[in-house]
N, C-alpha and C positions, 0 to 999 in steps of 0.2 A: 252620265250625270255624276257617279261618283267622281271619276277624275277630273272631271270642271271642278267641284269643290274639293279636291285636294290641292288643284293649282292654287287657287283663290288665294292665300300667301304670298306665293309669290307674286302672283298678279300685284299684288296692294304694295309689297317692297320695289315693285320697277316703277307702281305708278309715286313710290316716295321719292324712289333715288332722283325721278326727271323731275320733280316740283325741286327737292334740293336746288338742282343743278341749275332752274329755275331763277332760283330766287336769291343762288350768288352770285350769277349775272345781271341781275338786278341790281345787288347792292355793289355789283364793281360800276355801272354805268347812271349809279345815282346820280352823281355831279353835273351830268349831260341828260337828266332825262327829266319830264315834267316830272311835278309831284303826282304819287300816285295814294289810292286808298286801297287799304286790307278787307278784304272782304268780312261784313259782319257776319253774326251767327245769324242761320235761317229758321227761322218758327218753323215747325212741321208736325204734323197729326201723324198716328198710327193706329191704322185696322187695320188690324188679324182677323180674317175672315173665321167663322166660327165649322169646325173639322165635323162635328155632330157628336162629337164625345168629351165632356165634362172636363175630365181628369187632362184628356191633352190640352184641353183648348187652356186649362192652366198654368201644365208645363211649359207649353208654348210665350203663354204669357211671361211667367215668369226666367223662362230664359234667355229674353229678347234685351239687347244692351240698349236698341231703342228707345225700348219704352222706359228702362230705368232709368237712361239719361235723360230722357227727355227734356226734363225741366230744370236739372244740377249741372247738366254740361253743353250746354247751346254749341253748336258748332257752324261751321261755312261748308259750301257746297262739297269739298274734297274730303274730309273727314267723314261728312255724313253718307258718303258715296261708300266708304270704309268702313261705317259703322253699317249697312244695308248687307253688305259683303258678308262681314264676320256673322251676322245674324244668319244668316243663311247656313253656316257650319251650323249654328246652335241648333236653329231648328230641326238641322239633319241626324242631330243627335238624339233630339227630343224625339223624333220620330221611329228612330231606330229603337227607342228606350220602351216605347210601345207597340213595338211588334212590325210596325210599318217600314220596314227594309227595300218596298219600291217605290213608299212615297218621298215628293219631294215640296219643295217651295218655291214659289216663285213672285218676287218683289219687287215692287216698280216704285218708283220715286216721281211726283207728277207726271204720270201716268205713261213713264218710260222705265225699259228696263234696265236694273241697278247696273248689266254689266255694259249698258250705253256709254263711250269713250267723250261724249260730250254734256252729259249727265252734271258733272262738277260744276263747269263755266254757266251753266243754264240756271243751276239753281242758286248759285253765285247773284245772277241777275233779275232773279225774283222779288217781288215787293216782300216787304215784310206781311203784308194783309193783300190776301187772305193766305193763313202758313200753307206751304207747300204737304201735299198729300202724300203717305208712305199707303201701301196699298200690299196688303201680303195672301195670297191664295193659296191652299195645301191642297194638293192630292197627293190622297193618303194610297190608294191601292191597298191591295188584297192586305190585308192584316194576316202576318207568319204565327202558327202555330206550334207548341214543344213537338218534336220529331221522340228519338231517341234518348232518354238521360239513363247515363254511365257514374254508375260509381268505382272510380279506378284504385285500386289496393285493397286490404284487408281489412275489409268495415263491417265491426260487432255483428251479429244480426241485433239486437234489439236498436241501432242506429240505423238501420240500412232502410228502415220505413219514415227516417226524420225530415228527409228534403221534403218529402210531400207535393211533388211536380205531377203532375198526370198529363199522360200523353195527349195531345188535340188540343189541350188548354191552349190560351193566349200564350203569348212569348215574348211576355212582358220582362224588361231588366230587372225590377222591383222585386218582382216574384222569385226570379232566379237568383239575387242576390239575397233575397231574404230566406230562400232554404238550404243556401250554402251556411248561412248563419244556423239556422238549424240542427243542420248535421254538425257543424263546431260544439255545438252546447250540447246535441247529443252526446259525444263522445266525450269532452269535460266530463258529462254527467253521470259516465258510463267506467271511470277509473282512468281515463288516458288524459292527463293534464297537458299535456307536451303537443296533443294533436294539432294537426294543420288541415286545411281543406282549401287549397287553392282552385280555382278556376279558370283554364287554359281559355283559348278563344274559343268562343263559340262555333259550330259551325254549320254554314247557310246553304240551305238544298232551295236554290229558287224556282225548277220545276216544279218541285209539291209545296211549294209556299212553307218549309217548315225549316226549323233550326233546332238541330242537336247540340244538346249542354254534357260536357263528361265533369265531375269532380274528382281531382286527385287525392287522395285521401293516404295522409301519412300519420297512422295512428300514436306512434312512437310506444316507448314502455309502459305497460301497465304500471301504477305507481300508486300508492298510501300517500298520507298527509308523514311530513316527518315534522322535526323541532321548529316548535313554534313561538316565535320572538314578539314579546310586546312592545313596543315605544309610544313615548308620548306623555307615561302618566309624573304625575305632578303630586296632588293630592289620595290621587285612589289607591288602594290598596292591590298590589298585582296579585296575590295571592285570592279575593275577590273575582280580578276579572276573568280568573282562570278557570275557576266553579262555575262561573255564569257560563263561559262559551261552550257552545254547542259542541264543536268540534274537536278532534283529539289526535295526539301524534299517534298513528296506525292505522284510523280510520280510513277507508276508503278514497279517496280524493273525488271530491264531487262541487262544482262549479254552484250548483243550486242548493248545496249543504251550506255552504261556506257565505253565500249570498244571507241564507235564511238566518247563519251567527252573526254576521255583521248588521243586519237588523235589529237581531234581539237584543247586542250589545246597546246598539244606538236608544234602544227604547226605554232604557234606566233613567235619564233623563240627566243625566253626568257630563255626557260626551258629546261635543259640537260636531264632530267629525269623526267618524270611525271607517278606518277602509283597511281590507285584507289583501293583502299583497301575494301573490304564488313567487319563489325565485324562481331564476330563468332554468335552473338545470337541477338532475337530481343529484341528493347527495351520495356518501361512499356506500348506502346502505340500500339505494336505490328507493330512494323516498324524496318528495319535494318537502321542503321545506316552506316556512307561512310565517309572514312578519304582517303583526295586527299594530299598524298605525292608528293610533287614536289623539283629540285634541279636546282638554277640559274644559269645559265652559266653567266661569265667572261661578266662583262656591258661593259666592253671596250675591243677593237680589234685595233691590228694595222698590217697592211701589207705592205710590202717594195719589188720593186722588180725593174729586170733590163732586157734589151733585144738592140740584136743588131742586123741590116740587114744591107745589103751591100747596097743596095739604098738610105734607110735613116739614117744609122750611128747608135751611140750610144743614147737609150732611159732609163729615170729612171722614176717611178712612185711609188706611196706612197698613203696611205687611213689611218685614223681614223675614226672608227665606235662606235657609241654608241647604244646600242641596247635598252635601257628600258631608256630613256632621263628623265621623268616626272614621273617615274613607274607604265604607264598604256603601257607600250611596243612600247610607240615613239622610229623611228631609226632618228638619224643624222647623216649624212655617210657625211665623205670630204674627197676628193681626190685630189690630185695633180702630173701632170707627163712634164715631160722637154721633149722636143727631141735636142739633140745637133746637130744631122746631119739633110737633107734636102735634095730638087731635086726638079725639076723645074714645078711640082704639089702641094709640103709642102715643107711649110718653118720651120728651125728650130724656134722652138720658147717653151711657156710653156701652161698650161692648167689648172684651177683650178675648182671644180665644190662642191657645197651644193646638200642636198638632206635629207628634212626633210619626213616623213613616220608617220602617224598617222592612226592607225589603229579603225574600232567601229567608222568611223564620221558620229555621226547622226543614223546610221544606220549600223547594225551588216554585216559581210565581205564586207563594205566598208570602204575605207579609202582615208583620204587625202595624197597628195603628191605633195611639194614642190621644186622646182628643181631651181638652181642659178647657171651657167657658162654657 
């Protein structure tokens, strides 16, 4: 079964090159030959029979060029024989991606099979009504379980529990790729900014139904944060955003430190964009280096607006804001609102109010606040 769908390529390039070759003899023997017609596109349905598991019968779905063409790229019988084809790899991947390593698919196109050599001209000659059937069945087989997982090289102990695989589990690609990710962020997290964690191929033991994962694990040098480069500011004060960040040239190097300052940073409400950057290598002192790209949003805001109720009439209110006043991220916010109507709890009248915002007074997530109306 595998090597049928590794040919399948090929198969689809021989059956291109002889329609080619086709259809230049065609157009050498125009002159002499009736007119003829190009075969239009064929209507066609697709059921994917349902596997009894949720998660595939989605992947399934959604990996099928079928179904997504469906309706944006109508084809003729020989394309759609080619799009039946190709679906067949996808499925085999989808199913491999959920453990199912001896299941396979098998797809018929009005109720013949896709690799039928007469399949194309048949459905060529189908009415448009009622569209032609695509018709898809899995067996799946035994579902492959984790075998053996290998961590290869000199991995931390407080990393070496991060993939979180357990033996007999499912031997899903999802899981495997998502603890290779883990162990990455472990080791970030752990002083190794440089780490790698590749994953060689799998490998498949089809007697016991299971499949052994090894992770290569190249920790590189333990490394601190070194000199750290700000860009981007405009209005703010660098000597400000330096107080605020969390992190420091010395500090430890940690992937979830550095995460946690470029949130704090973003949360002053200054910055449209803040990202921290690791360079790629360390420097002479054996430290990486961090360049905190930031983008200022708009120092000045104005909002206008209107509203009306039947008890109190017609209301208009109005703010200008200044968001970085001093460019250490002082707010001055003024606001002003009328009411023209009234009732005999509020009276028409108007409203004006200040509101100064100084954040860091004295002491870091405190701030002062000023208030006038």
């Amino acid at each position: 079964m595998i090597q049928l769908y590794a040919t399948l390529p090929s198969m689809i390039e021989t059956l291109l090159q002889h329609r080619t070759r086709f259809l230049l003899v065609c157009s050498l023997l125009g002159p002499f030959a009736p007119a003829g017609q190009a075969a239009d596109p064929q209507p066609y349905t697709v059921d994917l029979k349902p596997t009894g598991n949720p998660a595939l019968d989605g992947a399934l779905h959604d990996t099928s060029s079928l179904i997504s063409l469906q309706k944006t790229a109508p084809v003729g019988g020989f394309a759609l024989v080619a799009r039946g084809q190709q679906d067949l790899q996808r499925f085999d991947t989808a199913l491999n991606s959920f453990g199912y390593y001896k299941g396979h698919a098998e797809l018929t196109i009005d109720h013949r099979p896709v690799t039928d050599p007469a399949l194309p001209d048949l459905i060529d000659r189908a009415p448009a009504e009622p569209p032609v059937p695509v018709e898809v069945q899995f067996n799946l087989g035994p579902q492959f379980h984790l075998g053996r997982v290998v961590l290869q090289g000199q991995v931390p102990l407080p990393a070496r529990s991060a993939p979180g695989l357990e033996t007999g589990a499912p031997a899903r690609a999802a899981d495997v790729l998502a603890a290779q990710q883990r162990l990455l962020t472990a080791l970030r997290n752990n002083g190794y900014p440089l780490a790698k964690v590749n994953l060689p191929p799998v490998t498949l033991r089809p007697a016991e139904n299971a499949l052994d994962v090894t992770f290569d694990v190249q920790t590189g040098p333990r490394a601190p944060i070194g000199d750290i480069t700000i860009t981007g500011l405009k209005d703010m004060n660098e000597s400000f955003v330096r107080q605020r960040l969390l992190i420091h040239t010395g500090d430890e190097f940690s992937a979830a430190a550095i995460e946690k300052a470029r949130q704090d940073l973003a949360s002053i409400g200054v910055f449209s964009v803040v990202r921290i950057e690791p360079a790629d290598k360390l420097d002479a002192q054996g430290r990486l280096p961090l360049t905190v790209d930031v983008t200022e949003r708009p120092k000045h805001a104005v909002d206008v607006g209107a509203g009306y109720s039947t008890d109190l009439g017609i209301n208009f209110n109005v703010g200008w804001h200044d968001r970085n006043l001093f460019g250490n991220a002082e707010q001055l916010n003024l606001t002003g609102s009328v009411q023209l109507g009234g009732n005999a709890l509020e009276k028409p009248g108007y409203q004006f109010n200040a509101q100064f915002i100084k954040p860091d007074f004295l002491a870091r997530d405190q701030s002062l606040e000023l208030n006038l109306g």
